[in-house]
C-alpha positions as CSV (number, residue, x, y, z in Angstrom):
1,X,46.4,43.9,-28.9
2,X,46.2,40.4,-28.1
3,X,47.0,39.1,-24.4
4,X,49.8,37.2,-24.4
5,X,49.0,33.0,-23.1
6,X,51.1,30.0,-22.4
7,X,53.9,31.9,-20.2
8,X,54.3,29.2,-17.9
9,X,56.3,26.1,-18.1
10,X,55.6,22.8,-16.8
11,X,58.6,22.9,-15.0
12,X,57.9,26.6,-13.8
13,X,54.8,24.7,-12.7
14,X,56.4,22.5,-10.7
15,X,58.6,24.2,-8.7
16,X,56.9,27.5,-8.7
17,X,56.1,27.9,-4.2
18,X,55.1,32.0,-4.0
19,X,51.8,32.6,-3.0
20,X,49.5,34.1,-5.3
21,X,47.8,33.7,-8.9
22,X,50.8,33.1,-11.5
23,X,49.6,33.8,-14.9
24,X,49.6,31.5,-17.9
25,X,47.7,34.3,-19.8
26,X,44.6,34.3,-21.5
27,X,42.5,34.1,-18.1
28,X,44.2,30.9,-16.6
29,X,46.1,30.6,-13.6
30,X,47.9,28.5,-11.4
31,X,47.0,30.0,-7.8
32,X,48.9,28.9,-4.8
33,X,47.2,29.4,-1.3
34,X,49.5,30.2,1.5
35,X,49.4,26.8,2.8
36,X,50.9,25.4,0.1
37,X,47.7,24.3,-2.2
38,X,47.8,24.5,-5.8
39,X,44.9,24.8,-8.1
40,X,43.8,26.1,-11.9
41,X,41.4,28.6,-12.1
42,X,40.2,30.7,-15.0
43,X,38.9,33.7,-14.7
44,X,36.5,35.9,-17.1
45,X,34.1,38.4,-16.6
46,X,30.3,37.9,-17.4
47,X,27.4,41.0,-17.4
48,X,30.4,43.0,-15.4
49,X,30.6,40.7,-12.5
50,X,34.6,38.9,-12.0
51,X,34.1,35.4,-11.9
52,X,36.3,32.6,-11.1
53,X,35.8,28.9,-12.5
54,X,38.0,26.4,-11.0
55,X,39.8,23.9,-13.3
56,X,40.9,21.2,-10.8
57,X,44.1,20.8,-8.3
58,X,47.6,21.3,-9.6
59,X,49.4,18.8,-7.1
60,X,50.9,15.6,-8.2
61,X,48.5,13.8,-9.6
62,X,46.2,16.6,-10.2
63,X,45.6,18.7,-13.8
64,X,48.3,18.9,-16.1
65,X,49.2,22.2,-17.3
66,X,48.6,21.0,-20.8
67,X,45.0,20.1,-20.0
68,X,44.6,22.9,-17.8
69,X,45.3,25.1,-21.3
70,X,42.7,23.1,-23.0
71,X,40.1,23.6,-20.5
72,X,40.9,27.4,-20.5
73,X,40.2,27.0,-24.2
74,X,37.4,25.7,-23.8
75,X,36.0,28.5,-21.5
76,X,36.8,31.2,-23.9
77,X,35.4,29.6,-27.1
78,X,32.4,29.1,-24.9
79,X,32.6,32.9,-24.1
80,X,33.3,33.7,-27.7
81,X,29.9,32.4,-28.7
82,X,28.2,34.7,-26.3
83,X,28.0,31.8,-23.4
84,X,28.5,31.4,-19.7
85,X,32.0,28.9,-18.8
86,X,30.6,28.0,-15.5
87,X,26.9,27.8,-16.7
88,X,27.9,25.5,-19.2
89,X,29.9,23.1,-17.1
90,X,27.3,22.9,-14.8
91,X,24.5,22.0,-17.2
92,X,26.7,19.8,-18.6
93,X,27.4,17.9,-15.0
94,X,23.6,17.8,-14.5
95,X,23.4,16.0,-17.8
96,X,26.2,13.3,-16.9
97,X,24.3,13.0,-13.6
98,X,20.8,12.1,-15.5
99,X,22.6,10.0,-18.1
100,X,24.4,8.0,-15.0
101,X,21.2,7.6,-13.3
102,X,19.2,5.4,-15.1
103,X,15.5,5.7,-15.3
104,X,13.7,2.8,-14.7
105,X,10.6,1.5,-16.9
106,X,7.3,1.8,-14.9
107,X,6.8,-1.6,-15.0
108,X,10.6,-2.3,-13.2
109,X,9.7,0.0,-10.6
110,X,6.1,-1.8,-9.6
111,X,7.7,-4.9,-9.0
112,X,10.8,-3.3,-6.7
113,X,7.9,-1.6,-5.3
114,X,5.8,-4.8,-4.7
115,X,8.6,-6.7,-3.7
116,X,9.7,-3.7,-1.2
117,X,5.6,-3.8,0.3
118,X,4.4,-7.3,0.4
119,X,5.9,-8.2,3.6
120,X,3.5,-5.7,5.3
121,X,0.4,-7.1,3.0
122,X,-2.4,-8.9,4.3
123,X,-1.6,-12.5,2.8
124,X,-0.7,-13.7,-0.6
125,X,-4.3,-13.0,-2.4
126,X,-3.3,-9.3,-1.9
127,X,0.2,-9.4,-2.7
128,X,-1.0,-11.4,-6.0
129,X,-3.7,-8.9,-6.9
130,X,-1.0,-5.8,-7.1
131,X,1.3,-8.1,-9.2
132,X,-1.7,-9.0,-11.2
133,X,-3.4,-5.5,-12.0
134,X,-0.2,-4.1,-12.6
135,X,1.2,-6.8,-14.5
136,X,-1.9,-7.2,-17.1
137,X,-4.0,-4.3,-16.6
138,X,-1.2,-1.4,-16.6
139,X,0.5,-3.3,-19.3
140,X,0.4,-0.8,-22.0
141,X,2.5,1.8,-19.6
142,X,5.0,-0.7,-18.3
143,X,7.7,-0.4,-20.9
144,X,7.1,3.7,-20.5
145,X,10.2,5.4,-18.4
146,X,9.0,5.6,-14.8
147,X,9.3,9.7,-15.1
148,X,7.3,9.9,-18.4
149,X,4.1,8.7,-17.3
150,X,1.6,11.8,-17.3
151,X,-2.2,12.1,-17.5
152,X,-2.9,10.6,-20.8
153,X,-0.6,7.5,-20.3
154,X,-2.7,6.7,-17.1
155,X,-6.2,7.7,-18.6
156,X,-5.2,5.1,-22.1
157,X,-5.1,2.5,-18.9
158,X,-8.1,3.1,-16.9
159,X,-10.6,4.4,-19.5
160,X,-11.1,0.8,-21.1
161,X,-11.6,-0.3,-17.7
162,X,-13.6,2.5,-15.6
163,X,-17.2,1.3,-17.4
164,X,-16.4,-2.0,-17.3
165,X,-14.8,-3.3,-14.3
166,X,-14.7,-0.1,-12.2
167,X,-13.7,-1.9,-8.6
168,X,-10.8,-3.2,-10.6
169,X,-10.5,0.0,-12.4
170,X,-10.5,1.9,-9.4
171,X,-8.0,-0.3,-7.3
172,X,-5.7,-0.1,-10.2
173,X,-5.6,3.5,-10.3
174,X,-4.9,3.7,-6.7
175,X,-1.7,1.3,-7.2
176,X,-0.7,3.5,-9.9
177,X,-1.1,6.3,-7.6
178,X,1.0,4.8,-5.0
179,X,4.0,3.2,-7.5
180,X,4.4,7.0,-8.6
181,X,4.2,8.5,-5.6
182,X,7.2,6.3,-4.9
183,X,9.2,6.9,-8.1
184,X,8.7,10.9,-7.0
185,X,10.3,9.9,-3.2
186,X,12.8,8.3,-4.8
187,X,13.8,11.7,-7.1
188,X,13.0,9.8,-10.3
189,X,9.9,12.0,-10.9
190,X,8.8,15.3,-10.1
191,X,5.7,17.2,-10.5
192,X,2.3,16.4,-9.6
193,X,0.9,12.5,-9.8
194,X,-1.0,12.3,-13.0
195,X,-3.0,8.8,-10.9
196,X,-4.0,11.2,-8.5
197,X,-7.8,11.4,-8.4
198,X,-9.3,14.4,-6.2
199,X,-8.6,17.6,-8.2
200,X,-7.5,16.0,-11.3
201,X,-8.9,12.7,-12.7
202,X,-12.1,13.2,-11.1
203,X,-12.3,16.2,-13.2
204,X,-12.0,13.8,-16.3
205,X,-13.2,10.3,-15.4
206,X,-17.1,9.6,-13.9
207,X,-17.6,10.7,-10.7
208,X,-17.3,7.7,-7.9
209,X,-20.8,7.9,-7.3
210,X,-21.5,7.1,-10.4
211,X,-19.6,4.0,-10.8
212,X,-21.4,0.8,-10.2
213,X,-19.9,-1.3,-7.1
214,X,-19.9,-4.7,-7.0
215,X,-21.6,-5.6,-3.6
216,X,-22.1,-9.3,-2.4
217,X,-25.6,-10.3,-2.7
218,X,-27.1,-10.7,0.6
219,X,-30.5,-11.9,1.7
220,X,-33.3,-9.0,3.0
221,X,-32.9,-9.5,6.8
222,X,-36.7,-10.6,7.4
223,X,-36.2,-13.9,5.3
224,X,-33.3,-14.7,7.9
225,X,-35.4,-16.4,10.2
226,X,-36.2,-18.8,7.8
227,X,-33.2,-19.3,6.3
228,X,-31.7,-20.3,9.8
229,X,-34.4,-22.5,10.4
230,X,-33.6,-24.5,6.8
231,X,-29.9,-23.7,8.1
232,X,-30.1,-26.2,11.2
233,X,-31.7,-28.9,9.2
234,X,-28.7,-29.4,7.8
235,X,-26.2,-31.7,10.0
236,X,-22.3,-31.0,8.3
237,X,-19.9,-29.4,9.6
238,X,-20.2,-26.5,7.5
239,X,-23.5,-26.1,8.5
240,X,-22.9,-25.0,11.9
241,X,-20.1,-22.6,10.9
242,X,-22.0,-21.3,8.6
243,X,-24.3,-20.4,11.2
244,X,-21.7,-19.6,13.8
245,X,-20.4,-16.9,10.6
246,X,-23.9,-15.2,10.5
247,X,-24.2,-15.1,14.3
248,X,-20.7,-13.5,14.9
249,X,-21.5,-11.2,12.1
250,X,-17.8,-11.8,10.9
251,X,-16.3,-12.6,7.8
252,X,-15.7,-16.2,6.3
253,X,-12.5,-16.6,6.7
254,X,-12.2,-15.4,10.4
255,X,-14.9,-17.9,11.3
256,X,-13.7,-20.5,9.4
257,X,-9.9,-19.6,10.9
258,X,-11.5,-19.9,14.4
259,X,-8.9,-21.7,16.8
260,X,-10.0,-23.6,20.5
261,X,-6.9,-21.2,22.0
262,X,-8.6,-18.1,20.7
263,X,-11.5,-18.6,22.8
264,X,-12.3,-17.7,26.7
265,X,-15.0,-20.1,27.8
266,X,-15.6,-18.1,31.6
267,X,-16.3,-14.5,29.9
268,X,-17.8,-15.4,26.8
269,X,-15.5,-13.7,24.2
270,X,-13.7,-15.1,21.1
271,X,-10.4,-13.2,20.4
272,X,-9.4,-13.2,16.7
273,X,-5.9,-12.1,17.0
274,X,-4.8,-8.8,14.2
275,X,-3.0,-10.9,11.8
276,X,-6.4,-12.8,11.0
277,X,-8.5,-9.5,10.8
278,X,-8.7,-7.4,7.5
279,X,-8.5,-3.9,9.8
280,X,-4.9,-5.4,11.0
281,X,-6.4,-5.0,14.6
282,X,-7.6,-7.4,17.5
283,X,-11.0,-8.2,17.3
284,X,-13.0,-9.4,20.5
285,X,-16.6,-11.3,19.3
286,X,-19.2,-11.4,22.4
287,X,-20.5,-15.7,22.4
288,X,-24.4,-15.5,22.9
289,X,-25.9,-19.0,24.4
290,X,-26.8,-20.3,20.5
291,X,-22.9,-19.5,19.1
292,X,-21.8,-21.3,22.2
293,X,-24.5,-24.6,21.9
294,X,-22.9,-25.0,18.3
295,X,-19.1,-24.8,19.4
296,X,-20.1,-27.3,21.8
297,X,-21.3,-29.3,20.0
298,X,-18.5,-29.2,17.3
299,X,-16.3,-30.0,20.0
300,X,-18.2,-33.5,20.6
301,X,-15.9,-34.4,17.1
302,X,-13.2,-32.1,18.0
303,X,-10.1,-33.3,16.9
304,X,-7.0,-33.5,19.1
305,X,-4.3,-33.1,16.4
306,X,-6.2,-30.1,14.8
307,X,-6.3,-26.7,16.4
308,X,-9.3,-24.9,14.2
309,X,-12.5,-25.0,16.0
310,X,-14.0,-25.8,12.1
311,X,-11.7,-28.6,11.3
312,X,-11.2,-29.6,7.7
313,X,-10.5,-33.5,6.6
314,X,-6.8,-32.4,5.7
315,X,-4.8,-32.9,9.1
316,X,-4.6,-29.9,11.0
317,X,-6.5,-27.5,8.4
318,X,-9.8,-25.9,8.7
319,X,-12.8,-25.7,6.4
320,X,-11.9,-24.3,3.2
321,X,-14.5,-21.1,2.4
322,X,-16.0,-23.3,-0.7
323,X,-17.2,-25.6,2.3
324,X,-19.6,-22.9,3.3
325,X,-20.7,-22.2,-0.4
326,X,-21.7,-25.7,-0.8
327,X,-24.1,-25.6,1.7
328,X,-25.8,-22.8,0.1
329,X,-26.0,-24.9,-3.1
330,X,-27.3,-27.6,-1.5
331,X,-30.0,-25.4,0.3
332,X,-30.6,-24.4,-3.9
333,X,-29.4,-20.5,-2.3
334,X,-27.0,-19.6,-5.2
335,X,-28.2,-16.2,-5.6
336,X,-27.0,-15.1,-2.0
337,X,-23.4,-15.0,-0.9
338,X,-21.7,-16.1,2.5
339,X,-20.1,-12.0,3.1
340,X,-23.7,-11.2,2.3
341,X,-25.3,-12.0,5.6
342,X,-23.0,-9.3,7.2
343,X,-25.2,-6.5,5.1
344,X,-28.3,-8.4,6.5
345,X,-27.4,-8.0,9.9
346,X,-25.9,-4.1,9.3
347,X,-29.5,-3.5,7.7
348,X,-31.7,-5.0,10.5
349,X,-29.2,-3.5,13.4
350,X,-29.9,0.1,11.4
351,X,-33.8,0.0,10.7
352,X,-34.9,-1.9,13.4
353,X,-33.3,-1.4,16.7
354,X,-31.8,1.9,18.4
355,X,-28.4,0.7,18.7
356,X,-26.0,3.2,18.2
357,X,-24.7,3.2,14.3
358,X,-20.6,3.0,16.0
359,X,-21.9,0.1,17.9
360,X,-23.4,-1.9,14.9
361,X,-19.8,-0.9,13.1
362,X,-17.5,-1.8,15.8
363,X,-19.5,-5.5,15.5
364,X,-18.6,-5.7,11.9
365,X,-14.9,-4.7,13.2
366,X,-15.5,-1.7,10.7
367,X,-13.0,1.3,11.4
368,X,-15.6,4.1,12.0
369,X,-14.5,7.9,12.6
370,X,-11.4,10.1,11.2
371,X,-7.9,9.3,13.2
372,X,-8.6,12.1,15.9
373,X,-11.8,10.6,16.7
374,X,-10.4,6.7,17.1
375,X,-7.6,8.3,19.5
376,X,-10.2,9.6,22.1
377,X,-12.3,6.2,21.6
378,X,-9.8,2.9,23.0
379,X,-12.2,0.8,23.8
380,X,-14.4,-1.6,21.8
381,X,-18.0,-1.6,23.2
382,X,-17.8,-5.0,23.8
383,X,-20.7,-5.1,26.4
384,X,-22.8,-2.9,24.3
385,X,-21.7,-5.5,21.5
386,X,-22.9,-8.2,23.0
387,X,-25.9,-6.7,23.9
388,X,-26.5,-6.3,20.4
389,X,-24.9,-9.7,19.5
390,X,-27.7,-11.1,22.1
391,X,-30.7,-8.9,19.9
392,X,-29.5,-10.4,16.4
393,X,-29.6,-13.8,17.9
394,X,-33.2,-13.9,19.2
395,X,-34.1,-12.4,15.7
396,X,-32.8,-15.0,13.9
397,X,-33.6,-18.0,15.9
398,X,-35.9,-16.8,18.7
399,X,-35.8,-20.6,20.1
400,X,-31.9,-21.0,20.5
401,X,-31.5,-18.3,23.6
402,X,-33.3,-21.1,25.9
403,X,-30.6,-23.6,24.4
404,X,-28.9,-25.4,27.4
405,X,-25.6,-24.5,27.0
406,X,-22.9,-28.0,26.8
407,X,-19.3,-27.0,28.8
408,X,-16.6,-27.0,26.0
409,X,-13.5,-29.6,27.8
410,X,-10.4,-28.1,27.4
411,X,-11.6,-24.2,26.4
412,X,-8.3,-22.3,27.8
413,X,-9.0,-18.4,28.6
414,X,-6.6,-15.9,26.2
């Protein structure tokens, strides 16, 4: 025989105080706590265990007893079809959730990302070669929901490239990598990266070693000599910070961004401050008696207004990097590179002398050794440096350690 619903009124509702479940039939209740609380709850039984679904408060303001009735029908039709009430409603929440949150396109998500990162970038040829790769290069997966990128949408990207342009290639997958790596953070994804390469791409893409990288073309050390010798013939500007570039051993742009501040006339050292250096770290440069002849004699046309040691004609600027390729072309070296001479110098420190290889690395301001390893090592080697410094120098121009060195006016100590 069937239960008997709807016994309560909505006035019966409303003034109804005794504690306890009151009835409505059918498994719905109005259940009043001994405080005073009122609620609807229905309750059924599932695989023999009693269990109670609540169906919101039934204060003013609160469930009707009308809709209260409606969810309890509800609940039993989803019984009647052989279903859990409380399973249901809670797949069904999970849905609203999803649908509320929207998923962002891949490509929507790598510029929030880009735009989140670039403050802590390098300099704006960094920040524009993210936007770039993943602007043009990921295009076919930017329109793709953040959370449905998998393997294959990232190999369709990468496998045009990989033979082709595999720096790029392999820079790109990195900052695919990374962008989903975020998206997961950020609950929008879950499982495994599909950019991620050890243990999974590697597996379907050439092996690293096998990919062809793009190294700057640098002259065999021996020839050097010579070059430095055609090197001083020349009389620009350039010229000598070319020269000063291959003496330092540093890069272009951190000879070329050379300031009078940064240098300490009494002990010989150049500073190049961390924001100018591409490990993000301080950089001391040991000044053998040649480096310090050409600042010198820069600084006979030194200009007040301008505080790079390699000033350009544009007031307060430095040489641009083009400056230094001109004076290759003009020496008719095209097929050599300005980076370049740092290989030659790595090359001749490791086949012909005994410094150590850290030594030789720490010159090139290379991070050498795991985390653990740079911890126990703080210090920079410097006089072991400059010992080394002193060695490259008297290969490549013998004659320039007996140079009489001019006093630089105004050099300040850092």
């Amino acid at each position: 025989m069937a239960r008997a619903i709807n016994k309560l009124s909505a006035r019966g509702v409303a003034t109804m105080s005794n504690p306890g479940r009151h009835a409505d039939g059918g498994g719905l209740y109005l259940n009043i706590s001994n405080e005073g609380r009122r609620r609807w709850v229905f309750l059924y039984r599932k695989d023999g265990r009693r269990i109670e679904m609540g169906l919101g408060s039934a204060g003013p303001g609160g469930v009707s007893l009308a809709d209260a009735r409606a969810a309890a029908n509800d609940a039993r039709a989803v019984m009647a079809a052989g279903g859990d009430p409380l399973a249901s409603r809670r797949e069904a929440e999970a849905a609203s959730v999803a649908d509320a949150v929207r998923v962002p396109t891949f490509g929507a998500f790598a510029n929030d990302y880009i735009a989140a990162h670039k403050s802590a970038w390098r300099n704006a040829k960094h920040r524009a070669q993210w936007g770039m790769t993943l602007e043009v290069y990921a295009a076919p997966i930017r329109d793709m929901p953040v959370d449905a990128v998998d393997t294959a949408a990232v190999l369709g990207v990468l496998t045009p490239l990989w033979s082709a342009k595999p720096e790029t290639a392999s820079r790109l997958r990195g900052r695919i990598e990374a962008v989903l790596d975020a998206a997961k953070a950020k609950g929008l994804r879950t499982g495994e990266n599909p950019a991620r390469w050890r243990g999974h791409l590697s597996s379907l893409l050439p092996k690293r070693q096998k990919l062809t990288r793009g190294h700057h073309a640098a002259l065999p050390f021996d020839q050097v000599p010579d070059f430095i010798q055609d090197l001083r013939c020349q009389s620009s500007t350039a010229a000598r910070a070319l020269e000063f570039t291959i003496l330092t051993a540093t890069r272009s742009g951190e000879a070329l961004g050379a300031r009078w501040d940064e240098l300490d006339e009494a002990r010989r050292i150049w500073t190049i401050p961390a924001k100018r250096m591409k490990s993000g770290r301080e950089h001391r440069v040991p000044l053998g008696d040649r480096a310090r002849a050409i600042l010198a004699e820069v600084e006979r046309v030194r200009q007040d207004d301008n505080p790079h040691i390699f000033a350009g004609q544009r007031p307060g600027k430095s040489l641009s990097n083009m400056a230094l390729t001109m004076v290759l072309r003009r020496m008719a070296r095209q097929d050599i590179t300005v980076h370049g001479f740092r290989s030659s110098f790595r090359d001749w420190a490791g086949e012909t002398t005994t410094f150590p290889r850290e030594v030789a690395e720490a010159a090139l301001a290379h991070v050498v050794g795991d985390s653990t390893e740079r911890a126990y090592r703080r210090g920079d080697a410097l006089d072991k440096r400059r010992a080394l410094m002193e060695a490259w120098a008297d290969f490549v121009a013998p004659e320039a350690g007996t140079t009489n060195v001019i006093p630089m006016r105004g050099a300040q100590a850092v």
